[in-house]
FIKOL-264735 format. One record per residue (C-alpha): x, y, z; residue number from 1; residue in three letters. Coordinates in steps of 0.02 Angstrom, whole numbers, plus 50000, padded with zeros to 5 digits. Example, Ala and Ser with C-alpha at 12.3 -4.5 7.8 and 13.67 -1.06 7.14 Angstrom:
      px      py      pz     k     r
   50615   49775   50390     1   ALA
   50684   49947   50357     2   SER
// end
This chain:
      px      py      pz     k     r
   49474   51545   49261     1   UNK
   49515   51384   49328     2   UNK
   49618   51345   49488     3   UNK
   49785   51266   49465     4   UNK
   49726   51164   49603     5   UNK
   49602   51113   49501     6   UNK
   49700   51074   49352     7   UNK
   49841   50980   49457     8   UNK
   49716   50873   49564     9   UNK
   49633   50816   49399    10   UNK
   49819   50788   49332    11   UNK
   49843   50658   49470    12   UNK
   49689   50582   49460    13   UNK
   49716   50559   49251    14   UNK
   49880   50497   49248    15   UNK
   49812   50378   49381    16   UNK
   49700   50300   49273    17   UNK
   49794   50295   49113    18   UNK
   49966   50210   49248    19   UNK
   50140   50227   49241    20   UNK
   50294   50155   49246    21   UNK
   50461   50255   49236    22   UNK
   50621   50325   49308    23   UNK
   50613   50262   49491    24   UNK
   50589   50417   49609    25   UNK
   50621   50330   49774    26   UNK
   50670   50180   49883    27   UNK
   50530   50116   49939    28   UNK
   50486   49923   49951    29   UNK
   50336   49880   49836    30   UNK
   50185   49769   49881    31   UNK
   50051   49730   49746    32   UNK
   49920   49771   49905    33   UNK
   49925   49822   50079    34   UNK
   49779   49834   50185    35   UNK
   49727   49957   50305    36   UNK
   49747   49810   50451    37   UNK
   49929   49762   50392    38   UNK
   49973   49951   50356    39   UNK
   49908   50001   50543    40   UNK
   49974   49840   50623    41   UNK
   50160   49908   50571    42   UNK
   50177   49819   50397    43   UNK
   50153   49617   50496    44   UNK
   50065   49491   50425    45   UNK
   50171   49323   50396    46   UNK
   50070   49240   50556    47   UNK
   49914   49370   50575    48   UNK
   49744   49252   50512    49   UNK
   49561   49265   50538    50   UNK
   49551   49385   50420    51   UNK
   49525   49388   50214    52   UNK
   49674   49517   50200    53   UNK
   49786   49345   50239    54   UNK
   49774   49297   50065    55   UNK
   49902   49454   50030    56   UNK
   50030   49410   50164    57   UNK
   50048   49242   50185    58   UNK
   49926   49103   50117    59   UNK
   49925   48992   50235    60   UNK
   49850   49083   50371    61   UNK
   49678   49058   50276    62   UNK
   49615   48935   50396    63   UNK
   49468   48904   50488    64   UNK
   49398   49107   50435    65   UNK
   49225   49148   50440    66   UNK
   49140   49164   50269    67   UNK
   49181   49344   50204    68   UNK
   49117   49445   50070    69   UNK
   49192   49630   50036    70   UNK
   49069   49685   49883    71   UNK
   49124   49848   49878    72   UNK
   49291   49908   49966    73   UNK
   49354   50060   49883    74   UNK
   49534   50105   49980    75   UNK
   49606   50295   49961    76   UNK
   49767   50355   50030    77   UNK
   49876   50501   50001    78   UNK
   50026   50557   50108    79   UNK
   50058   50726   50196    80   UNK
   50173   50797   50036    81   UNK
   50041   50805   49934    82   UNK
   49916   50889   50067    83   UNK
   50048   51016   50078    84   UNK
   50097   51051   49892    85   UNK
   49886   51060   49834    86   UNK
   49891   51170   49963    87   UNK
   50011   51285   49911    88   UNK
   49965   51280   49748    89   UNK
   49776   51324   49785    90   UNK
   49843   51482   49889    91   UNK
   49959   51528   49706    92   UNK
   49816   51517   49581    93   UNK
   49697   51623   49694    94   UNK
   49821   51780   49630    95   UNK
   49742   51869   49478    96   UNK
   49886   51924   49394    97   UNK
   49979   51782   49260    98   UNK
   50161   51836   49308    99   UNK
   50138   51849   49487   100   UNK
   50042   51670   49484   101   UNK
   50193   51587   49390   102   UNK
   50312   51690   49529   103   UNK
   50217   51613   49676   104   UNK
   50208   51456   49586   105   UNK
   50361   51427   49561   106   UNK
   50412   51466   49744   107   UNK
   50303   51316   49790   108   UNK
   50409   51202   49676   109   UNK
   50550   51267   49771   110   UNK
   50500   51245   49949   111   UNK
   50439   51063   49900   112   UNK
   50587   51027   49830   113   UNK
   50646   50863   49835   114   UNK
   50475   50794   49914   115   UNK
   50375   50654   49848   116   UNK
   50188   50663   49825   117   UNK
   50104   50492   49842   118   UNK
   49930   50447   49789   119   UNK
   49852   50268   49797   120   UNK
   49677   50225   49759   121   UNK
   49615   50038   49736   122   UNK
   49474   49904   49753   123   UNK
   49484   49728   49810   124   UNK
   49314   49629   49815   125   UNK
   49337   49469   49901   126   UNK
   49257   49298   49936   127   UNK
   49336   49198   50082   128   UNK
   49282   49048   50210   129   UNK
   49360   48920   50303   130   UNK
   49528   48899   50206   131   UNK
   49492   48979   50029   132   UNK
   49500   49157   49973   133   UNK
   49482   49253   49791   134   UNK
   49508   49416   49760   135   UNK
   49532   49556   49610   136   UNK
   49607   49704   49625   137   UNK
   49604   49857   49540   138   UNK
   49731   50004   49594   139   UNK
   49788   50156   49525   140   UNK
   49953   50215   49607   141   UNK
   50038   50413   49572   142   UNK
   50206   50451   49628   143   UNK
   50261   50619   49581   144   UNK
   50441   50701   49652   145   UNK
   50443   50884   49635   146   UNK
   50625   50928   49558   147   UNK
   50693   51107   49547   148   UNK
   50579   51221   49452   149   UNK
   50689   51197   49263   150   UNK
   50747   51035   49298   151   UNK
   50757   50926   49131   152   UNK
   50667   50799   49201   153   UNK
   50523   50927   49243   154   UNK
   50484   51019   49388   155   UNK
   50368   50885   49446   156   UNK
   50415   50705   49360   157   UNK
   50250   50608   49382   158   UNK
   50264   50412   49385   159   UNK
   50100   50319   49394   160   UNK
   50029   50121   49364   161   UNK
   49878   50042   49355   162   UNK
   49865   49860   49408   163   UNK
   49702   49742   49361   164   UNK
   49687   49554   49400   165   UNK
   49653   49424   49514   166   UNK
   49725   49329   49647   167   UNK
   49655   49144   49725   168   UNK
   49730   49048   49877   169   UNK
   49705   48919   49989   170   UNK
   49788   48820   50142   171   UNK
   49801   48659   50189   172   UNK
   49827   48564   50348   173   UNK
   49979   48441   50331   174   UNK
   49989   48398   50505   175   UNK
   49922   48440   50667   176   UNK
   49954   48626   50692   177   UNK
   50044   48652   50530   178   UNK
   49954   48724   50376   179   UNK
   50027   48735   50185   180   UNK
   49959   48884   50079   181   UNK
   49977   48919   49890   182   UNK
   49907   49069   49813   183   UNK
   49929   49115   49606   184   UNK
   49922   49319   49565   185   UNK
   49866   49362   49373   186   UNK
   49891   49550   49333   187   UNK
   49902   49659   49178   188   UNK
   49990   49843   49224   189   UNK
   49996   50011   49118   190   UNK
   50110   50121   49163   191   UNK
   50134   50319   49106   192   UNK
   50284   50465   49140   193   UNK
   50256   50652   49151   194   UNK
   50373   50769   49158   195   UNK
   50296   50948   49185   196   UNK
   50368   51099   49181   197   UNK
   50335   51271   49254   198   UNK
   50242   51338   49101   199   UNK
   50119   51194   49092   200   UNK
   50122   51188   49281   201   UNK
   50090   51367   49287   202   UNK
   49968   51369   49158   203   UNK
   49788   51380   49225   204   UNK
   49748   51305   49046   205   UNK
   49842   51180   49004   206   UNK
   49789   51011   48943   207   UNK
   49826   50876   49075   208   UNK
   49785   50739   48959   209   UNK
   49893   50605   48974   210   UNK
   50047   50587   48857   211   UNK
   50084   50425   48752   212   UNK
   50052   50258   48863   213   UNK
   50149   50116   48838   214   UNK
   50091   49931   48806   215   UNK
   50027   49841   48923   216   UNK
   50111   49716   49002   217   UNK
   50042   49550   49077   218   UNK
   50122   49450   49200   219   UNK
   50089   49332   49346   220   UNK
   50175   49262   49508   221   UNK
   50157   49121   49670   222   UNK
   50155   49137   49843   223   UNK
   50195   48988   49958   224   UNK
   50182   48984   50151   225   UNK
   50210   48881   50304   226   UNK
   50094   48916   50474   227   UNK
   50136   48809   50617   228   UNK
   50037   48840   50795   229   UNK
   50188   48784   50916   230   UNK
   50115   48660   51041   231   UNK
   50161   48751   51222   232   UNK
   50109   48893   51301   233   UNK
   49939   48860   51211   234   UNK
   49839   48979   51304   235   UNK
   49948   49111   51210   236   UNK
   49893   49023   51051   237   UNK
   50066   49074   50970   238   UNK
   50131   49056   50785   239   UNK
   50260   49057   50681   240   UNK
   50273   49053   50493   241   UNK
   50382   49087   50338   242   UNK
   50326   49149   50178   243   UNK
   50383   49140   49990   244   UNK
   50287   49289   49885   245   UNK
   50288   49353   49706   246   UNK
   50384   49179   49669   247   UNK
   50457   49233   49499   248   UNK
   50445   49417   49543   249   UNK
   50318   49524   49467   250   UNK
   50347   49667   49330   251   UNK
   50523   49616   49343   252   UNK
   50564   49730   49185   253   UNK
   50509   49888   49267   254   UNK
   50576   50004   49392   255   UNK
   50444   49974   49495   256   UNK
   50473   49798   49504   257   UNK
   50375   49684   49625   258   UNK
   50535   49583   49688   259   UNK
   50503   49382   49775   260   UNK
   50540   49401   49949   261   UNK
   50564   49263   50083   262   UNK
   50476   49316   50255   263   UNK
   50471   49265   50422   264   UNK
   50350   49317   50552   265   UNK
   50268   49258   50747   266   UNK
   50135   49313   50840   267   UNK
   50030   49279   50976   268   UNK
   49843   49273   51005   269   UNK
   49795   49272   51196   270   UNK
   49624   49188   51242   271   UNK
   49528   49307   51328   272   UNK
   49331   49333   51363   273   UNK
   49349   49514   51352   274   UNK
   49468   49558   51214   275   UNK
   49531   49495   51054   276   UNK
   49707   49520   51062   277   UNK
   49856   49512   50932   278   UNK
   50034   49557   50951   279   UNK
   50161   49500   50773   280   UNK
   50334   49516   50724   281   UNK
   50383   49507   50552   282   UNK
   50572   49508   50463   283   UNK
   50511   49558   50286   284   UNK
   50640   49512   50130   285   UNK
   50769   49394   50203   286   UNK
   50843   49355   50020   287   UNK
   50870   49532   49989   288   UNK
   50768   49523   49839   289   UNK
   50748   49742   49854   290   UNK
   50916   49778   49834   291   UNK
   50974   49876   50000   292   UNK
   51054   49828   50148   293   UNK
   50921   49894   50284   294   UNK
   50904   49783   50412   295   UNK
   50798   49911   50513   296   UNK
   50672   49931   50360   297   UNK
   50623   49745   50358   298   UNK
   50577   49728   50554   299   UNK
   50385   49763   50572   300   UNK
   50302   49766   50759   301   UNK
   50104   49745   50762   302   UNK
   49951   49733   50891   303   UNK
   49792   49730   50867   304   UNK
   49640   49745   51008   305   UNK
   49471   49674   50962   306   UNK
   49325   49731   51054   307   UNK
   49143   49707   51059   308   UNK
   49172   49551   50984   309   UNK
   49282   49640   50838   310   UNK
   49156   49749   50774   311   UNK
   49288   49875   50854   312   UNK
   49484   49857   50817   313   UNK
   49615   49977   50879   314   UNK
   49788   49931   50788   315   UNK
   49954   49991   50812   316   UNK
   50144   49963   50785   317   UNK
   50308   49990   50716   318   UNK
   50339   49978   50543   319   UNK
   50541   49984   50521   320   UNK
   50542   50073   50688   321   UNK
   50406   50209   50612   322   UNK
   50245   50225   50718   323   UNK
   50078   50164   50623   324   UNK
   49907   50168   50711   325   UNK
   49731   50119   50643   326   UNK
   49555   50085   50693   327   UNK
   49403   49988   50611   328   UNK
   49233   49991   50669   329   UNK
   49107   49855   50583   330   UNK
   48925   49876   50574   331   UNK
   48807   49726   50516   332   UNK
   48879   49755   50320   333   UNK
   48975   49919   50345   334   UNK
   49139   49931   50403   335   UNK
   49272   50090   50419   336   UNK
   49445   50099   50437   337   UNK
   49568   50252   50446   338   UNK
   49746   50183   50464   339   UNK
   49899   50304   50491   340   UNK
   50076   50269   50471   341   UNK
   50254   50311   50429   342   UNK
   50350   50212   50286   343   UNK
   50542   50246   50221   344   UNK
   50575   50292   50075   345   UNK
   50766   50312   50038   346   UNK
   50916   50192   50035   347   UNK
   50965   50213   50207   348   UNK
   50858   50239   50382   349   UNK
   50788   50389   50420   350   UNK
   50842   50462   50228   351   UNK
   50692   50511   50191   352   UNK
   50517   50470   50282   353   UNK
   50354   50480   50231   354   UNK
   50185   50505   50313   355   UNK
   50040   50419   50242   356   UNK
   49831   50423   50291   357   UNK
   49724   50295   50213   358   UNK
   49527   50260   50233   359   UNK
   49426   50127   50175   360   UNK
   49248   50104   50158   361   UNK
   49182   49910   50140   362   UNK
   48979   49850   50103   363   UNK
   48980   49663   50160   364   UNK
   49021   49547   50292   365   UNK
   49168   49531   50376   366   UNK
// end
């Protein structure tokens, strides 16, 4: 007999690839990528270079990089929620009898109530030196809120997209110290909604084929950004910048709607012989193009600490005063990361938080 584990996991992973797009199921602010050094470096990024991941955050910090080639990067997170809930559900179809399985079951549904389960899984090759950068991207995102066990909309309502395309930028020095940068996004998404119920979820059986998919929808979007390296305190190297993204707004029919934001961010970047060392501050979404009135949700606090010569970074911060924490460690054309970190998810702070892990694996050069 097969788990319901089994059957649930492979649920996830289905929907996943067939994407959705539905009834929104929580608050939180959308991004078409985020990278394990942005996610672990407490969501900054407006004036954080150097590094290919720019190209998502703000384009005209692509200046003066290194040629680098991700071939392969496959990216998996998943949040604590849905740890919990396989969990639970593994320990309810180990018990032989049906009735007794659909009893435990659907105490599971009931101590998860109100919880959201959160799967992301993408790839982003990439090409990037001195001020250019292309990408594609391919990610499958699942976010499933378990409702009480006979709810109409299902006891777990399962939401889930899949996003293809391409994205090319570049920057451009206007003046001494200050750099332009343009980027265009392409992207096609599919998107899916699931509403099972206890029978089905019960049901060691059931068919977790996906239901009927709608079209697919096209659509495509600008970012613009300003970089200017202020001309004191120079050994500090420090920066700020402003950024326009998803100019036109992305998916702007759909409940998970990619909103334009306008961002502001500084850092600094000390110059030191023994450690490569980056501390940001971003105000994400001064337009208010998401809707809420959060001020503490759009403040982002990074570092990061490069040493021997970067092939090991330890990252940290606060995104929207939620701790995030990360480390990378490159060899020759093999890097790791494992990033950690917090994210809110409901209309106000501290509604509802959520705890996310995410690991990528990357064969090139970096």
């Amino acid at each position: 007999m097969k788990r319901i584990l089994t059957a649930s996991t492979t649920a996830l992973l289905v929907l996943a690839a067939a994407s959705v797009q539905a009834a929104p199921v929580n608050y939180e602010y959308y991004h078409l990528y985020d990278s394990p050094r942005v996610s672990a470096m407490g969501g900054t990024g407006v004036a954080v270079g150097e590094e290919s991941d720019a190209l998502w955050t703000n384009p005209a910090n692509l200046a003066e990089q290194p040629m680098q080639l991700e071939l392969i990067n496959p990216l998996v997170e998943v949040n604590d929620n849905l740890k919990l809930f396989a969990n639970d559900l593994n320990n309810a179809a180990n018990n032989p009898d049906p009735n007794l399985r659909t009893t435990e079951t659907t105490k599971v549904v009931i101590a998860h109530q109100g919880e959201l389960l959160h799967l992301r899984a993408a790839v982003t090759p990439t090409v990037a030196w001195d001020n250019f950068a292309v990408a594609a991207i391919g990610k499958a995102q699942v976010d499933a809120m378990v409702h009480n066990p006979f709810s109409s909309a299902g006891a777990v309502e399962i939401n889930s997209s899949l996003d293809a395309g391409a994205i090319v930028g570049a920057s451009f020095e206007l003046t001494d110290g200050l750099r332009l940068g343009v980027a265009g996004k392409f992207l096609q998404r599919q998107w899916l909604h699931e509403a099972v119920t206890m029978a089905q979820l019960s049901d060691p059986n059931y068919d977790w084929s996906p239901g009927t998919t709608s079209e697919t929808v096209t659509d495509s979007a600008f970012d613009v950004g300003l970089a200017y390296k202020l001309p004191f305190l120079t050994a500090l190297n420090p920066k700020v910048a402003v950024s326009a993204m998803n100019i036109t707004n992305l998916f702007d029919d759909q409940t998970r709607k990619i909103p334009m934001t306008v961002n502001a961010g500084v850092s600094i970047h000390p110059e030191s012989w023994a450690a490569d060392l980056v501390l940001a501050a971003d105000y994400e979404d001064i337009t208010n193009g998401y809707g809420d009135t959060s001020i503490a949700k759009r403040l982002h606090l990074g570092a990061e600490l490069g040493l021997m010569g970067r092939h090991l970074l330890l990252r940290g911060g606060l995104n929207g005063g939620y701790p995030t924490a990360g480390a990378e460690v490159r060899f020759w054309i093999m890097t790791v990361a494992a990033t950690y970190y917090q994210t809110e998810l409901g209309g106000y702070a501290g509604q509802q938080v959520d705890t996310r892990y995410m690991v990528q694996a990357t064969l090139g050069w970096k």
